[in-house]
N, C-alpha and C positions, 0 to 999 in steps of 0.2 A: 504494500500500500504506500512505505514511504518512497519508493523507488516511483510509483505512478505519480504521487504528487510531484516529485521536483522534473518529473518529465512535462506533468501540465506548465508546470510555470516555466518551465525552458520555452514551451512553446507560447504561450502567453507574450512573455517578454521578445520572444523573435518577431511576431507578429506585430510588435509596438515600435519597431525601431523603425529608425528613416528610410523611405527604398529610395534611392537614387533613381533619378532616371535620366534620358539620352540627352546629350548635349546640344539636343534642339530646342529643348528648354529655356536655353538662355540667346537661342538668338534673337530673339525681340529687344532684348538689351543690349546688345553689340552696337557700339556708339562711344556717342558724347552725348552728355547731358548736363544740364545747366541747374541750379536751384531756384527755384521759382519762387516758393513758399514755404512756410512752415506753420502749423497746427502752436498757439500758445491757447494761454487761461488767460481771462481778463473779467475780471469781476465774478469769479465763478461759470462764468461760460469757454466753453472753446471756441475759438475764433479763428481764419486761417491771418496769416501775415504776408501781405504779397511783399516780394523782395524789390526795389529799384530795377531798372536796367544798369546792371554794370555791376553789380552787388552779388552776393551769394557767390559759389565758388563752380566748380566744372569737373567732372565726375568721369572718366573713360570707362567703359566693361570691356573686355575682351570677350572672346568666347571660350578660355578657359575661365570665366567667370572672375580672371584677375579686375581688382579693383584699382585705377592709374588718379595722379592727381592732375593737374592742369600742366606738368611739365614730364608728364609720363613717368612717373616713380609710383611706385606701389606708395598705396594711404597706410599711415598710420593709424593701427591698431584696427586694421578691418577683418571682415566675418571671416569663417572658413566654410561656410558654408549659405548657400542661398536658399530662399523657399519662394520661388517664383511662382505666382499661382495658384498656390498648395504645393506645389511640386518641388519636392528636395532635389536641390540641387550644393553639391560637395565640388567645390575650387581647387582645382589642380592644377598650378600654373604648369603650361608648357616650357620646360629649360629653367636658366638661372634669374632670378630677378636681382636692377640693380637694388643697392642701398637709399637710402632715403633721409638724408643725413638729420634733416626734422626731427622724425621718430625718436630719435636718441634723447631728446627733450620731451619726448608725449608721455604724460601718464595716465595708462590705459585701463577706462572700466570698458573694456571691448563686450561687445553684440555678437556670439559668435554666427547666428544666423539672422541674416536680415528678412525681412518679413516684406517682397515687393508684390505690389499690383498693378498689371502692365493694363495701361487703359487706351484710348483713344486712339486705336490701332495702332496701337506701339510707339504713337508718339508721347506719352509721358505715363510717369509710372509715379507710385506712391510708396512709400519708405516706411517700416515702422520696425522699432525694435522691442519683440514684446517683456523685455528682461527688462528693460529700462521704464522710469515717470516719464520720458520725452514723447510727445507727440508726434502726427506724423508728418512727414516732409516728402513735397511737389516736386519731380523734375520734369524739364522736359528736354525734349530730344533738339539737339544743337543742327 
């Protein structure tokens, strides 16, 4: 009997974990993206905040799901993992990535998976990190 129980929960617990799937997943994100907005409180309400032109920062994806900043260096302290969709998606960068020499100064309460929703036929998507109080943040497609 205790042999059957820790087989349910093997199988239990297989069936809970992340299944990866194909790297077509993340071609909707393969780009440049801009920040648009971001989700705050204001008086008790959530409000969006639209950003200026010229304001907010610049986002690359590859389609190894690597995450580039506006001068192509991997971001500090990003996910290792995406759920685009619903859809887990696990970052595997292709090859070596450079250094980032920023990082060395970030101190990281990292998101390891981001939580995106690709909208408006792929031209902008919405960011949430559900570990974090941070709301959610607009990009759109550059």
């Amino acid at each position: 009997m205790k042999y059957l129980n820790y087989c349910l929960l093997l199988l239990f617990l297989w069936g809970c974990r992340d299944r990866e799937v194909s790297p077509e997943v993340v071609k909707p994100l393969v780009g440049t993206w801009h920040l648009a907005a971001y989700e705050e409180t204001q008086n008790g309400k959530t409000v969006w905040v639209e950003l200026p032109a010229g304001q907010g920062y610049t986002l690359q994806i590859r389609e190894d799901g690597v995450l580039l900043n506006e001068a192509g260096l991997p971001i500090c302290c990003g996910p290792s993992a995406l759920r685009i969709n619903g859809n887990f998606f696990r970052i595997q960068p292709k090859g070596t990535l450079p250094e980032n020499p920023a990082c060395a100064l970030a101190l990281c309460a990292t998101c390891e998976v981001w939580h995106i929703d690709v909208r408006n036929e792929g031209q902008e998507f919405f960011f949430t990190c559900p570990n974090s109080n941070s709301g959610k943040s607009r990009f759109v497609r550059l």
